[in-house]
RODO-2510 file (C-alpha; in nm, 4 decimals, decimal comma):
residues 470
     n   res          X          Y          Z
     1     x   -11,0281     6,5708    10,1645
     2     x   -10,9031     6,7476    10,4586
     3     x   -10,5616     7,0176    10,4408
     4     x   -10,2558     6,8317    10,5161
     5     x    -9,8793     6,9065    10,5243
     6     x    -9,7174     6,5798    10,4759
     7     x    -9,8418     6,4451    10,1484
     8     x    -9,9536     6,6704     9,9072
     9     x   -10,1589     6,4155     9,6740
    10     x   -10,2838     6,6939     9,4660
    11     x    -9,9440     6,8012     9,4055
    12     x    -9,8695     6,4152     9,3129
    13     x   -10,1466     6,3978     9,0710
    14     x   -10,0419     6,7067     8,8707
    15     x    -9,7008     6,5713     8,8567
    16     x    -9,8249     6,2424     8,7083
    17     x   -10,0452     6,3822     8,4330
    18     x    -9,7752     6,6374     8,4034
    19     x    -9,5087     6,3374     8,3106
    20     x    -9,7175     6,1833     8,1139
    21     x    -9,8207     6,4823     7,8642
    22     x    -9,4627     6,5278     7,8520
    23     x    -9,3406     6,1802     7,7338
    24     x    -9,6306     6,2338     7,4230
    25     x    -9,4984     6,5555     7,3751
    26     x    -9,1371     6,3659     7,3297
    27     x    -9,2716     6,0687     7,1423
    28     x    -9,4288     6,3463     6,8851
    29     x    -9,1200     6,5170     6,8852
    30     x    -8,9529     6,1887     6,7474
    31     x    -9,1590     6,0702     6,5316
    32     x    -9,2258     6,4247     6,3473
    33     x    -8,7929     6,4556     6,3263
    34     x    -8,7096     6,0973     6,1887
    35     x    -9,0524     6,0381     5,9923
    36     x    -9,1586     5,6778     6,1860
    37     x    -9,3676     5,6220     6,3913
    38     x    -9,2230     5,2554     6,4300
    39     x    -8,8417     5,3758     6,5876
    40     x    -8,7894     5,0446     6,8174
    41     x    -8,9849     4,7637     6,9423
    42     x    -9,1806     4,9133     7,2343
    43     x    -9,3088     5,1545     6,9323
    44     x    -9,5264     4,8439     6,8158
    45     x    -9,3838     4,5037     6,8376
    46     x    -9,6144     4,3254     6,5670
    47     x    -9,5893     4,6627     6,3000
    48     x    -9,1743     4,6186     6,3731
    49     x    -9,1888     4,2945     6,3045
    50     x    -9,4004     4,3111     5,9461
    51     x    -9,2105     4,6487     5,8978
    52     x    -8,8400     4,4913     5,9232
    53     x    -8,9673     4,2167     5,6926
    54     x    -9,0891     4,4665     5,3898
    55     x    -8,7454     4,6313     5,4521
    56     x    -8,5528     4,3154     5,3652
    57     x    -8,8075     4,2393     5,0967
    58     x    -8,7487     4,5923     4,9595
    59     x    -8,3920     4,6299     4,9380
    60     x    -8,4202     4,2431     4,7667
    61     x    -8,6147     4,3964     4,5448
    62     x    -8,4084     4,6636     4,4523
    63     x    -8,0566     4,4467     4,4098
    64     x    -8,2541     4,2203     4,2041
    65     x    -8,3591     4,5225     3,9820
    66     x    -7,9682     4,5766     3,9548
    67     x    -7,9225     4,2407     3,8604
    68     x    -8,2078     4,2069     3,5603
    69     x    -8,0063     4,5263     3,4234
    70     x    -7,6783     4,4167     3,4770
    71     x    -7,7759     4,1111     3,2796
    72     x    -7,9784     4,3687     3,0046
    73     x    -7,5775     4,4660     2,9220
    74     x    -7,3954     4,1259     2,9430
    75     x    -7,6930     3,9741     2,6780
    76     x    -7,6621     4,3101     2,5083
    77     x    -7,2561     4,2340     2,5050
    78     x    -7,2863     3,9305     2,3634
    79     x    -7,5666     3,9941     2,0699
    80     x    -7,3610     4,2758     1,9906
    81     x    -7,0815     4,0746     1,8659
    82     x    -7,2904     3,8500     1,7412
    83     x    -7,3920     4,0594     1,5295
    84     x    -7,0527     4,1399     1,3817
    85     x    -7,0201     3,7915     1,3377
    86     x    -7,3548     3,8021     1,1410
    87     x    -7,1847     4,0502     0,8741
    88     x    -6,8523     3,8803     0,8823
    89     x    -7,0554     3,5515     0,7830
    90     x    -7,2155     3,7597     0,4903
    91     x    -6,9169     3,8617     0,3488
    92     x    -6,7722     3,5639     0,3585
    93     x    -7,1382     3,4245     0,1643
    94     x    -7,0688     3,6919    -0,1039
    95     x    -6,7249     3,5845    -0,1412
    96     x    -6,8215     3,1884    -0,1349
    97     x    -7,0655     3,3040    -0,4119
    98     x    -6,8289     3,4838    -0,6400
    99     x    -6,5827     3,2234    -0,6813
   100     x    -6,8459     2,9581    -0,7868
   101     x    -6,8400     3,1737    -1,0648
   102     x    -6,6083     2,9012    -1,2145
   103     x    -6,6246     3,0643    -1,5266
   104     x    -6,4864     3,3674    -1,5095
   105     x    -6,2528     3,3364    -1,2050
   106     x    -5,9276     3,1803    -1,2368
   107     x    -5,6802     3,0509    -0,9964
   108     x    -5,5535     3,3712    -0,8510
   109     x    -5,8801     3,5160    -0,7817
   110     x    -6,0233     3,2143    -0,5899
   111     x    -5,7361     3,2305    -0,4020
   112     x    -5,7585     3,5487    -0,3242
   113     x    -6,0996     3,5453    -0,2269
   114     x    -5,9854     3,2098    -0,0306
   115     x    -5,7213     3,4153     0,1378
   116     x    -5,9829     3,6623     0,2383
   117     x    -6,1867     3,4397     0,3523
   118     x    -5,9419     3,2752     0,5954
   119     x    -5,9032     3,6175     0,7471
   120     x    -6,2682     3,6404     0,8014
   121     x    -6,2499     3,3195     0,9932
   122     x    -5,9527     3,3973     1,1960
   123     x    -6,1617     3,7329     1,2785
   124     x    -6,4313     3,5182     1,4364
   125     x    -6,2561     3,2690     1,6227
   126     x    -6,0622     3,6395     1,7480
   127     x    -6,4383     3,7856     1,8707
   128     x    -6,5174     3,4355     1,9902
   129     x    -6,2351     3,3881     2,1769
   130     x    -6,2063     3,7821     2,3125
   131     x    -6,5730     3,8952     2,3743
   132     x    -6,6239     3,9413     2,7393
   133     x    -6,9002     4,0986     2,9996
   134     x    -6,5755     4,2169     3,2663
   135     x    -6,3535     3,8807     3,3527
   136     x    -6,6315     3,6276     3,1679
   137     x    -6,5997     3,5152     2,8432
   138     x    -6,9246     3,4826     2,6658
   139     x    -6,9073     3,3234     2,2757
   140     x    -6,5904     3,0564     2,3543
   141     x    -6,8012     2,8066     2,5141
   142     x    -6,7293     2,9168     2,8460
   143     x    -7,0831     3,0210     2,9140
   144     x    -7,2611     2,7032     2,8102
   145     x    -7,2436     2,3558     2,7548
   146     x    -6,8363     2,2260     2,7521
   147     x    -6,6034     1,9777     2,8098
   148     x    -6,3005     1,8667     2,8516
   149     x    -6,0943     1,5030     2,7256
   150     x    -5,8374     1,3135     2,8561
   151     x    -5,7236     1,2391     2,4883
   152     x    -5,6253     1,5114     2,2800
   153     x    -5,6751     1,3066     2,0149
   154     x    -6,0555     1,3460     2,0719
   155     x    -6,1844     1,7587     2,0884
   156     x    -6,4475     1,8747     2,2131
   157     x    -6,6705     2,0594     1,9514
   158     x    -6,9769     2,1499     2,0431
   159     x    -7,2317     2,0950     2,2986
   160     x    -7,6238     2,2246     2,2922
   161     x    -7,8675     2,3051     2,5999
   162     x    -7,9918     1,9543     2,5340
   163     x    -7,6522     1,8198     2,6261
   164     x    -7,6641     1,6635     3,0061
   165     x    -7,3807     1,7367     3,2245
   166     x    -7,1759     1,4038     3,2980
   167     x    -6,8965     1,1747     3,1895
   168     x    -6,9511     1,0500     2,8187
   169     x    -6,6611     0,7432     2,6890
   170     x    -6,6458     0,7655     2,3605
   171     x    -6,4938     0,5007     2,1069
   172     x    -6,4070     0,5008     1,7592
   173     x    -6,6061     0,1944     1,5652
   174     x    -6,5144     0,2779     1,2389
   175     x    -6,2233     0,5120     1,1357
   176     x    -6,3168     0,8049     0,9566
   177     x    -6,0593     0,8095     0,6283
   178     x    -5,9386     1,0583     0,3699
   179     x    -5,9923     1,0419     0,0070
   180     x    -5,6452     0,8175    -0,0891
   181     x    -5,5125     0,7565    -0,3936
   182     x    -5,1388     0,5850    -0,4391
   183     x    -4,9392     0,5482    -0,7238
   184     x    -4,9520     0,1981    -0,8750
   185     x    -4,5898     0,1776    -0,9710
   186     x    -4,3198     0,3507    -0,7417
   187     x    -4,1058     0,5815    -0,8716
   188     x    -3,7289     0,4773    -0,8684
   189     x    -3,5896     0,7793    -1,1074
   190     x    -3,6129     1,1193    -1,2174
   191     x    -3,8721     1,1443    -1,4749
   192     x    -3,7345     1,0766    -1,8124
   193     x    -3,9754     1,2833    -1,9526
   194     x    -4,2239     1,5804    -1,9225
   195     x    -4,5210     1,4989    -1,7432
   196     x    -4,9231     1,6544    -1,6621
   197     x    -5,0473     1,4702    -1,3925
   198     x    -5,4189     1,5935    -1,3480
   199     x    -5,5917     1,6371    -0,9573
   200     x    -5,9290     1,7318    -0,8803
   201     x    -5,9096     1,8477    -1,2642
   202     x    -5,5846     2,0788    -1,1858
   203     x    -5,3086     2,0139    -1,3673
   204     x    -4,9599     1,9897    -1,2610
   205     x    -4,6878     2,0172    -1,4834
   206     x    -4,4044     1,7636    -1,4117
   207     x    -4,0583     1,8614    -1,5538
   208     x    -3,8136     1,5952    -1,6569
   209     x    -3,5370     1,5436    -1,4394
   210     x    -3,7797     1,5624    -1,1257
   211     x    -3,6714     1,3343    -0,8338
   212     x    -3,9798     1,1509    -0,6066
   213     x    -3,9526     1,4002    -0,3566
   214     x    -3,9254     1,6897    -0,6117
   215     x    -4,2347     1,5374    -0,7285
   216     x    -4,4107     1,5482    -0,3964
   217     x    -4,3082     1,9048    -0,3394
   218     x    -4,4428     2,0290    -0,6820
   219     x    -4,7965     1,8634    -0,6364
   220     x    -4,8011     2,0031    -0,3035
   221     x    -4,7584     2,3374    -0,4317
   222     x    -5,1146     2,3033    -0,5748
   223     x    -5,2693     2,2140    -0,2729
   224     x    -5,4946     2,4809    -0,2075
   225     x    -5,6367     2,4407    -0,5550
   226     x    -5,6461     2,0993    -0,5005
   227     x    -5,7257     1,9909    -0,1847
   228     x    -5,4703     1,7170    -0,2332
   229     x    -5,1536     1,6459    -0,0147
   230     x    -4,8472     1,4610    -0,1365
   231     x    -4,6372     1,2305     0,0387
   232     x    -4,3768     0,9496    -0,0030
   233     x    -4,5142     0,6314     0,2104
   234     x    -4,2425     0,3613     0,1921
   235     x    -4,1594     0,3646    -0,1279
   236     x    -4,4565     0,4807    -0,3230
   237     x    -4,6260     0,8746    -0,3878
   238     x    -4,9181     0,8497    -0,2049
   239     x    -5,1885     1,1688    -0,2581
   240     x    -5,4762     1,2517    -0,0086
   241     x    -5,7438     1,4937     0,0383
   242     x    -5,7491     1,7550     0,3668
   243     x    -6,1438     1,6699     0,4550
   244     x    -6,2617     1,2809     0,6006
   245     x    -6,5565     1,1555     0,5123
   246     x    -6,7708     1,0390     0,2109
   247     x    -6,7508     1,3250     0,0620
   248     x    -6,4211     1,4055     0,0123
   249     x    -6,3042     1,2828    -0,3123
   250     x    -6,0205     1,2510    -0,5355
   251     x    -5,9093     1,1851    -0,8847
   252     x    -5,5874     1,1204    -1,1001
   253     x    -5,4633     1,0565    -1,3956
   254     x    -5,1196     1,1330    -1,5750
   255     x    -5,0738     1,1648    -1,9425
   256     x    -4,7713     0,8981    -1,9476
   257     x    -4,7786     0,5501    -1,8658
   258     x    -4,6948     0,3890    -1,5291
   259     x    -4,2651     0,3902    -1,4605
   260     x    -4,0385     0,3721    -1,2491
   261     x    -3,9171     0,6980    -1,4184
   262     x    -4,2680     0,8364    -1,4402
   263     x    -4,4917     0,9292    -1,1236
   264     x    -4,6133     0,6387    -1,1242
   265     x    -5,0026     0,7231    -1,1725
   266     x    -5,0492     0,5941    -1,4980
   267     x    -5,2848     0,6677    -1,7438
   268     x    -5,5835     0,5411    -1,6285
   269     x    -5,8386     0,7534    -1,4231
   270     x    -5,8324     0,6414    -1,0437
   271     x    -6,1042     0,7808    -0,8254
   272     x    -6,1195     0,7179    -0,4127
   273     x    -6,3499     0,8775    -0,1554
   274     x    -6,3248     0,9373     0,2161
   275     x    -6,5647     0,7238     0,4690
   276     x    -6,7332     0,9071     0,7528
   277     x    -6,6927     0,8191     1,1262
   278     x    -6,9062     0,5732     1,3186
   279     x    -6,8209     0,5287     1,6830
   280     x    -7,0324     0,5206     2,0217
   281     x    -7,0944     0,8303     2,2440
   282     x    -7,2084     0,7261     2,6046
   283     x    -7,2367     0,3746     2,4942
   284     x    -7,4513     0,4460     2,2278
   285     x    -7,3243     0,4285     1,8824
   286     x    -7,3519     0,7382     1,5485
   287     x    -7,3168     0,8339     1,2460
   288     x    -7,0349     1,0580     1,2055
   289     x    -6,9659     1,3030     0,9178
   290     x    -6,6096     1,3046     0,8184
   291     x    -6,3946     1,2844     1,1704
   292     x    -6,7138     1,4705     1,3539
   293     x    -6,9053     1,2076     1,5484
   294     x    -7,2356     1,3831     1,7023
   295     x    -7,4727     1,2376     1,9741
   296     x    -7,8185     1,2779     1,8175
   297     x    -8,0159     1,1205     2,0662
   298     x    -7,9931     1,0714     2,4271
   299     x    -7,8542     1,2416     2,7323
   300     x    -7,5472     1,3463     2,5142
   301     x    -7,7624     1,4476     2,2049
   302     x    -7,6004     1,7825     2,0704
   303     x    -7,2179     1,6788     2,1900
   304     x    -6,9984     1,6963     1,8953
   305     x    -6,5998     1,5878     1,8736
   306     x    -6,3773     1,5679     1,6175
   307     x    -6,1170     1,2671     1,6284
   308     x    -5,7716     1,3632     1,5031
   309     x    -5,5915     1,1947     1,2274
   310     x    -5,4076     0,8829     1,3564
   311     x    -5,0003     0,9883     1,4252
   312     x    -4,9037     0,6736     1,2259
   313     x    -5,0812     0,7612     0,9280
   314     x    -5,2824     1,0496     0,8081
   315     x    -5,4822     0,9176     0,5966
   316     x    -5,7393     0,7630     0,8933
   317     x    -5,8174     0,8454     1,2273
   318     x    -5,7608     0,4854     1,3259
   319     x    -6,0283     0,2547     1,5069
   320     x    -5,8239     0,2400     1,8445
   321     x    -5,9139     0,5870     1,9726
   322     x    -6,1129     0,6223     2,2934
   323     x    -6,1439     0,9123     2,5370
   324     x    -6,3676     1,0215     2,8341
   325     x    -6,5200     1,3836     2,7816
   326     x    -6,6231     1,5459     3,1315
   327     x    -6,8878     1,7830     3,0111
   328     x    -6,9871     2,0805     3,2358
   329     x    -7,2876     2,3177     3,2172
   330     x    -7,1747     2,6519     3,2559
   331     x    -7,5054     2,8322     3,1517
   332     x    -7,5393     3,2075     3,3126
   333     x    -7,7374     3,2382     3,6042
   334     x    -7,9164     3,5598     3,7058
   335     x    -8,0460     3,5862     4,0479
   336     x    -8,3937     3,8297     3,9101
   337     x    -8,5809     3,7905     4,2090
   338     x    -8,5785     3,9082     4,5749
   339     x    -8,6018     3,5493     4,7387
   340     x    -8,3891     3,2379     4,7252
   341     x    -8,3853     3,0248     4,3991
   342     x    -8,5708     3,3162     4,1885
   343     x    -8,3172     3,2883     3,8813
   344     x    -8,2907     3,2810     3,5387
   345     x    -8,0266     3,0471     3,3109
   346     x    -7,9294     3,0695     2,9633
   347     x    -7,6267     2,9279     2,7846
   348     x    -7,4813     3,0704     2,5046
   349     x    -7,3020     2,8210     2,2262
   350     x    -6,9589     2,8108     2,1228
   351     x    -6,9720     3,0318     1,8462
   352     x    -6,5977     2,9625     1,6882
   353     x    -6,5213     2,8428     1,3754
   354     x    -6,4988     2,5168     1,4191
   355     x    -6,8652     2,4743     1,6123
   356     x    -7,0237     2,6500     1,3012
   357     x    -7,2336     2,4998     1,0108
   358     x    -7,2115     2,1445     1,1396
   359     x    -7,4946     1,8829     1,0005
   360     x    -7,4674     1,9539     0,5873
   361     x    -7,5700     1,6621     0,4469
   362     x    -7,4048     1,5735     0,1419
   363     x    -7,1460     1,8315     0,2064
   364     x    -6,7559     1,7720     0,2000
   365     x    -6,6885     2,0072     0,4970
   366     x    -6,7730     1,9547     0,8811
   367     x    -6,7865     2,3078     0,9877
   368     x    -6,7154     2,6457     0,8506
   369     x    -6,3561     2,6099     0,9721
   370     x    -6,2849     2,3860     0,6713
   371     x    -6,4800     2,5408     0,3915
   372     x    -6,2751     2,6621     0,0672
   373     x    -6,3924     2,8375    -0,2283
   374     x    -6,0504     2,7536    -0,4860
   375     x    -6,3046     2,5496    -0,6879
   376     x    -6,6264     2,5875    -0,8342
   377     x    -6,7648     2,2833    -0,6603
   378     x    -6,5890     2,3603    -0,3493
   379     x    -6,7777     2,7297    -0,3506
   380     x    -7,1054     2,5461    -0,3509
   381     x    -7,0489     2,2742    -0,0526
   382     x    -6,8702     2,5812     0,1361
   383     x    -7,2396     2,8181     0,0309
   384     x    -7,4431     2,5471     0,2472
   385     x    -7,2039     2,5526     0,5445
   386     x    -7,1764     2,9060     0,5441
   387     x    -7,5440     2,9567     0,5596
   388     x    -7,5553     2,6716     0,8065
   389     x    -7,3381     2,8844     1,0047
   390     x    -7,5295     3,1884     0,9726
   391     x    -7,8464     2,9709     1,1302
   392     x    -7,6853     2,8789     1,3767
   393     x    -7,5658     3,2438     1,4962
   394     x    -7,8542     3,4209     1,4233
   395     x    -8,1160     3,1873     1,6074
   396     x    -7,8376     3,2116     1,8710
   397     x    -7,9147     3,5971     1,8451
   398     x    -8,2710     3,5523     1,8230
   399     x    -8,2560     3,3173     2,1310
   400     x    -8,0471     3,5900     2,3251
   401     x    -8,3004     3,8444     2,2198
   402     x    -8,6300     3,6624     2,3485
   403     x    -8,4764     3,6382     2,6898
   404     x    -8,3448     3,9412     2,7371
   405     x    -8,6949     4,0740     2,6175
   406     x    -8,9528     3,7841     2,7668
   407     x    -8,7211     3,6927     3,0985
   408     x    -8,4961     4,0110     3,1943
   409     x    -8,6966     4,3182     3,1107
   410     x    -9,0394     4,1570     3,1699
   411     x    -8,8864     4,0626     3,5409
   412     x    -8,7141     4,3846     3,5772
   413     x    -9,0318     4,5568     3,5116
   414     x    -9,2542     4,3468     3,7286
   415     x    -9,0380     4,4020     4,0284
   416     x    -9,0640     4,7724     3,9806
   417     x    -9,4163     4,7563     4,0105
   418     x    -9,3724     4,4817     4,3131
   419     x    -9,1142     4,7352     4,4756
   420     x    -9,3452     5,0536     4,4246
   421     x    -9,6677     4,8144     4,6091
   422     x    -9,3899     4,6849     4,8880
   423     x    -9,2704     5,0320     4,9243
   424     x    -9,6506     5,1686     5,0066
   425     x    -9,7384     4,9342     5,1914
   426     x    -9,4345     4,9718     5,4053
   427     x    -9,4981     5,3288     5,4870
   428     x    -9,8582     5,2505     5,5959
   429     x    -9,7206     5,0528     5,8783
   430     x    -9,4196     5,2631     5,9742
   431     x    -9,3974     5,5923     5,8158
   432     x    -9,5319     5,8810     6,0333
   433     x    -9,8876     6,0285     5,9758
   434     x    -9,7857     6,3938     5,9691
   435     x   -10,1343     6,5318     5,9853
   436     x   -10,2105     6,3366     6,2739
   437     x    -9,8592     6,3383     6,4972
   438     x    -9,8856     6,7504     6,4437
   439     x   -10,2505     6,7180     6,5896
   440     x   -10,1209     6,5371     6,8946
   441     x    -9,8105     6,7184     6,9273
   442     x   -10,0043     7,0766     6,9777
   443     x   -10,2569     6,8557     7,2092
   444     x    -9,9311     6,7422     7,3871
   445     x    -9,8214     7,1032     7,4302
   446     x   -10,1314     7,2556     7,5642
   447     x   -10,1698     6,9261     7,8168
   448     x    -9,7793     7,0889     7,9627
   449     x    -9,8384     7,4351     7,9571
   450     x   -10,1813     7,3545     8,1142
   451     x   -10,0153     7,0734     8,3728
   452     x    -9,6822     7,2761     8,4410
   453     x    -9,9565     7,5745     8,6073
   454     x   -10,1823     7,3157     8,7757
   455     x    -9,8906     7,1986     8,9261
   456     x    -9,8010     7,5192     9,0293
   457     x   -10,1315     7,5659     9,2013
   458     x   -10,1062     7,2684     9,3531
   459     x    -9,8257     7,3118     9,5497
   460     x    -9,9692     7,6434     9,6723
   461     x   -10,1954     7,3961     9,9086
   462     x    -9,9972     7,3246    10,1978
   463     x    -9,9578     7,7352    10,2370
   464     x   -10,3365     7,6998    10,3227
   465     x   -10,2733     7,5645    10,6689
   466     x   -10,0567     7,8817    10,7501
   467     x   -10,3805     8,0558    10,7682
   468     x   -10,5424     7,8382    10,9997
   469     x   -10,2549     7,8385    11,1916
   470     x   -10,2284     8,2414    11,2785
***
């Protein structure tokens, strides 16, 4: 190539290779300061792409980490009272248990140990009705199967997790009733005479003098030992038990004749028991115990009401009762995974009172709202609720336990391991290879320092000519 002035193409070339050392140099630079050596597209379009993806997938991961442990502490929450509900429900056993010792107890100590016991109860429908994982309520039903009536004369109990979510009509068939007995002659005058009139094998002391109502109040005073309430219906004492159903029982008898100045009772034993419930949930009709009808079969199968007393008389819950309960399924959902629809549900049962120690066959109580211990018999029916009750609150705790164990931590610790194998394999495609971006880096600044003098050199040419031209 022959000496020119005009273009110096050398000079050109050094500038070129000189540009592009430098722009290495600069791309080292950045990816040895922020540690990628994906910063923006032009970096690597397809490595962005996957990169940007694992990111997303990654911090998925993480929040659903948060989640499996944030739902570790509301399980936690709830087994925790549980628990205290467990202990309650044993003392309340050992108290059941020591007043069916009938035989040494008398009435002051079974009511004692009955007013104890209501305590008890009113301390669990409290922990029911209070426990809560921030706003949520966890043991009132809220968090599982419920529903709502539009007849208050038809509550909702209980529902299970194999209660379906819908619109159940339910219908009283045949009207649970109370264990009745009424006097045989009415009662028109004070009692000419002293009277025992024996309930439930209590007996009541009648004084003479005693007016109808007088005589209602004073049997009424026994109540709690006898389970019995007194009333004046038209014209005649009329006696009932608190429980429906079969069996609920009662019996009387009075040590003076039926009189118009006498209670009326008479002499002669009379015995009465209650009849359970039969009516049709979802069309389909059950077996009720007491005034609790439950679904046993069926979409419904678990849902469990209770049908009021009728307003127009006590004794019965009366056969034209109907209602329409909207049940809901409110089980907890946990979002455990880092992708849509990777949850978990679980619904936790109404663990009040009254949704306790349902299904005793043979037993005069419903639920372990009703039980009473102010009788040696009554101890024993209220023994098989209570441990009823317990069942049901433990296997609730057990049920709690397996999926906080099997579902939560199991999930919790499987995205760890997913997050640690995301993690890696992010860095392999974006992360800078330090080793390597320091090699080219130094090779970047020996390609300037070498190009910056070439450069130099080469615009030294053009000052060739001068000599030719002298």
């Amino acid at each position: 190539m022959g000496l020119t002035i005009t273009n110096n193409v050398s000079s050109l070339t050094a500038q070129h290779n000189l540009g592009r050392a430098s722009k290495g140099v600069a791309k080292s630079i950045e990816r040895l300061s922020s540690g990628l050596k994906i910063n923006r597209g032009s970096d690597g379009p397809a490595a962005l792409v996957i990169s940007e993806k694992q990111r997303a997938q990654i911090a998925g991961l993480r929040a659903a980490i948060d989640n499996s442990e944030k739902a570790v502490a509301l399980v936690q929450t709830a087994e925790g009272a549980l628990g205290e509900i467990n202990s309650l429900l044993v003392k309340v056993r050992s108290l059941a248990i020591d007043s069916a010792n009938s035989g040494v107890n008398d009435a002051d100590g079974l009511a004692a140990n009955q007013a104890e016991i209501n305590n008890a109860l009113d301390t669990i429908n409290r922990i029911a009705n209070n426990t809560q994982f921030g706003t949520k309520k966890l043991l009132d039903g809220s968090a599982g199967i419920n529903a709502t009536s539009n007849n208050t004369d038809i509550a909702f109990l209980k529902g299970t997790a194999d209660t379906t979510a819908g619109a159940y009509a339910v219908a009283v068939t045949t009207a649970g009733e109370r264990a009745t007995e009424t006097a045989g002659t009415d009662q028109t005058a004070a009692l000419a005479a002293d009277e025992v009139l024996t309930i439930n094998d209590v007996s009541i002391t009648l004084t003479a003098g005693l007016s109808q109502a007088q005589v209602v109040d004073r049997i009424n005073d026994f109540t709690s030992q006898t389970g019995v309430t007194a009333e004046i219906d038209g014209t005649s004492t009329r006696i009932y038990t608190g429980d429906f159903g079969a069996d609920a029982s009662i019996s009387v008898i009075s040590n003076t004749a039926a009189a118009g100045t006498s209670s009326g009772f008479g002499i002669t034993q009379q015995n009465d028991n209650g009849v359970n419930i039969i009516g049709t949930i979802g069309g389909v009709s059950y077996n009720g115990s007491g005034n609790v009808l439950t679904a046993e079969s069926g979409s419904a199968k678990g849902l469990s009401v209770q049908v009021a007393a009728s307003a127009g008389d006590a004794t019965t819950t009366g056969v034209v009762v109907t209602a329409t309960l909207s049940v809901t399924d409110n089980a907890l959902t946990f979002q455990i995974g880092a992708n849509q629809n990777q949850t978990a549900s679980i619904a936790i049962d109404r663990i009040n009172p009254v949704a306790l120690g349902f299904g005793v066959t043979g037993n005069q109580f419903n639920n372990l709202n009703e039980i009473d211990v102010t009788s040696g018999s009554k101890s024993q029916d209220s023994l098989g609720v209570i441990d009823a009750a317990i069942d049901d609150v433990t296997n609730l705790r057990g049920t709690l336990g397996a999926f906080q164990a099997n579902t939560l931590e199991s999930t919790a610790n499987n995205l760890r391991a997913t997050l640690e194998n995301t993690l890696n394999a992010e860095s392999v495609v974006r992360d800078t290879d330090f080793a390597s971006e320091i090699a080219n880096f130094t090779k970047g600044q020996v390609l300037v320092q070498a190009g910056t003098s070439v450069l130099g050199n080469a615009n030294q040419i053009p000052q060739q000519v001068l000599s030719l031209l002298q």
